[in-house]
C-alpha positions as CSV (number, residue, x, y, z in Angstrom):
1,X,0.0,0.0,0.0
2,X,3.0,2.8,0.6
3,X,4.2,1.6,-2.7
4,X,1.1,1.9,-4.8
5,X,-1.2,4.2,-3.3
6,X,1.6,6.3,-1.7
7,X,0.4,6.0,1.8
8,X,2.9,7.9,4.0
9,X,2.4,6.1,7.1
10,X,3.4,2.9,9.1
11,X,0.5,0.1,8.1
12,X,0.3,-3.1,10.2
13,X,-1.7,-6.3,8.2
14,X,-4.0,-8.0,11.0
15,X,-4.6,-11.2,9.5
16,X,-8.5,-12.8,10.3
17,X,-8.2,-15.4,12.4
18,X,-9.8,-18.8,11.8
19,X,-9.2,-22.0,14.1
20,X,-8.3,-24.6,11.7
21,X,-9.0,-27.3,13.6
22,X,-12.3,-26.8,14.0
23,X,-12.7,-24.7,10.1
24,X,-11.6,-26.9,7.3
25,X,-12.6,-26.8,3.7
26,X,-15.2,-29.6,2.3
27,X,-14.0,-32.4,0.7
28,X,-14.3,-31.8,-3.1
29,X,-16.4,-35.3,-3.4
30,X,-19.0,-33.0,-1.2
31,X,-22.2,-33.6,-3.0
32,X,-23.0,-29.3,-2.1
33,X,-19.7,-28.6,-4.3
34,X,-20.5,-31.2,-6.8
35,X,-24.1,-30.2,-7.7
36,X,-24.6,-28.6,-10.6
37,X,-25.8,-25.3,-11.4
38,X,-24.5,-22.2,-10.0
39,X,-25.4,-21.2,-6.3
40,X,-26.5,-17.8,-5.0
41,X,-25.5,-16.9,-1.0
42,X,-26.9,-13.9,0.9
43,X,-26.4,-13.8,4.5
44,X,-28.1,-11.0,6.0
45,X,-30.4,-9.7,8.8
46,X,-33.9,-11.2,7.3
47,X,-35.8,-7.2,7.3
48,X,-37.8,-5.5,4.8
49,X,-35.5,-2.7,3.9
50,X,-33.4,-5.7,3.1
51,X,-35.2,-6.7,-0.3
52,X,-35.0,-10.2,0.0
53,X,-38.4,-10.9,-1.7
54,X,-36.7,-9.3,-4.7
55,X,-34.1,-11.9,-4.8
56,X,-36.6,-14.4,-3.8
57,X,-39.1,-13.3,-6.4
58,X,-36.1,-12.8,-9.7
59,X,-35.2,-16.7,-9.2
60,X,-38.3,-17.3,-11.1
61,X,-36.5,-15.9,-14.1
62,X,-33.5,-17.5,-12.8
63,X,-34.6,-20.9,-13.1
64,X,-36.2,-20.1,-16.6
65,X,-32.1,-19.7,-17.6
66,X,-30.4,-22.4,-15.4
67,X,-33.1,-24.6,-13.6
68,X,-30.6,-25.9,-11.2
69,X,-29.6,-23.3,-9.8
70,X,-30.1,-22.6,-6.4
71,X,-30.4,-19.4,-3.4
72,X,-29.5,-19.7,-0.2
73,X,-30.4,-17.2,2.4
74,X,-29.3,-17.4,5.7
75,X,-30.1,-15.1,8.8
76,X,-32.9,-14.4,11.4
77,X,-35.3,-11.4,11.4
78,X,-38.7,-10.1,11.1
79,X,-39.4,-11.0,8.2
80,X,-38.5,-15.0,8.1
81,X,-41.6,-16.3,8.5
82,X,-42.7,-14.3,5.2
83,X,-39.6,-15.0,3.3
84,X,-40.1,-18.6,4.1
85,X,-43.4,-18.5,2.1
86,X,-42.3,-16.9,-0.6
């Protein structure tokens, strides 16, 4: 970063930390990797302003393109119950 963006300062990297013992990747024989299709993840608070139904609603049109594709959504909120029907 002091190299390319010419930041004239000290910078210290803080790498995330992640327990590999209990965190390891899934085997690639996992039948969630090995599906096919492509795969959509949102992982977010589960509240109107959010737009979820949106997302919900467009795999419709999705599906029309690539029927096995698949959304995930994961969260809690207000809205879940009502997400859940759609």
């Amino acid at each position: 970063m002091i190299k390319e963006l010419k930041v004239n300062r000290n910078i210290k990297i803080i790498h995330v930390g992640v327990d590999t013992q209990i965190f390891k990747p899934l085997s690639s024989k996992s039948k969630f990797l090995c599906d096919r299709g492509f795969k959509i993840l949102t992982v977010a608070r589960l509240h109107k302003y959010k737009g979820l139904e949106y997302l919900i609603n467009a795999m419709k049109i999705v599906i029309k393109d690539e029927p096995e594709a698949s959304l995930f959504i994961i969260g809690k909120g207000p809205e879940e119950e009502i997400l859940r029907g759609l």
